[in-house]
N, C-alpha and C positions, 0 to 999 in steps of 0.2 A: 681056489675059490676066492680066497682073499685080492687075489691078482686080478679079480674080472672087479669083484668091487672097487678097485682103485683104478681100471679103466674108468670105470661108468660113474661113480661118484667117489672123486680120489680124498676129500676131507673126513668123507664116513671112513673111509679106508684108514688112517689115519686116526683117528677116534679110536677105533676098536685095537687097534696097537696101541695103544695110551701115549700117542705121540699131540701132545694137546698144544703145543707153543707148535709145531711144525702144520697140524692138519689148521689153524687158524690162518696164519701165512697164504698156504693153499687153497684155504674158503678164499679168501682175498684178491686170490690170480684165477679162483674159476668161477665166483664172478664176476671179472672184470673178463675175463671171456666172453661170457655169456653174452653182457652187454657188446663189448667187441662186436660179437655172432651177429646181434640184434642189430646193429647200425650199420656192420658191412651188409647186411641183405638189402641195403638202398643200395651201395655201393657197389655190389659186384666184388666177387673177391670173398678168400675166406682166413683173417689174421684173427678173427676169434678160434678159429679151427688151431690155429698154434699154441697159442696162449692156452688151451686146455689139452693140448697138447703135451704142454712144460711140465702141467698141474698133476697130468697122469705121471708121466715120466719120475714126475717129483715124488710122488706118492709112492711107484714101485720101486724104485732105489733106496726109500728110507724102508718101506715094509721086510726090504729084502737083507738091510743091513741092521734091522731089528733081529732078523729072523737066524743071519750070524752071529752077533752079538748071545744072542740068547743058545746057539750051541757052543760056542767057546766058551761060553761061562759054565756051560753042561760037561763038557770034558775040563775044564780044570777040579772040579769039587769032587 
């Protein structure tokens, strides 16, 4: 579940892991997507589609290296 929320809003995603210095970063690049989205739609073309792209991507590699971090710590104790 967590994983659909870091598709679709990857800074909440990010929040709710208490990852607070990395999901601001990521407010940052989604949106600057956003806007991207908004300006390439005169344009033609979609580099905001990337750029929230990144933001997703960014989001599930840290949830998912929270998500180790937090069982390696579970098997060493």
């Amino acid at each position: 579940m967590i994983y659909l929320v870091a598709l679709v809003l990857p800074p909440l995603a990010l929040l709710i892991y208490g990852k607070v210095f990395q999901a601001i970063i990521n407010l940052v690049i989604y949106i600057l997507a956003w806007v991207v989205f908004i300006f390439s739609l005169f344009l033609g073309g979609s580099p905001g589609f990337v750029l929230w792209l990144i933001a997703a991507l960014h989001a599930i590699l840290a949830i998912n290296d929270a998500k180790k971090n937090a069982r390696a710590a579970g098997l060493r104790t």
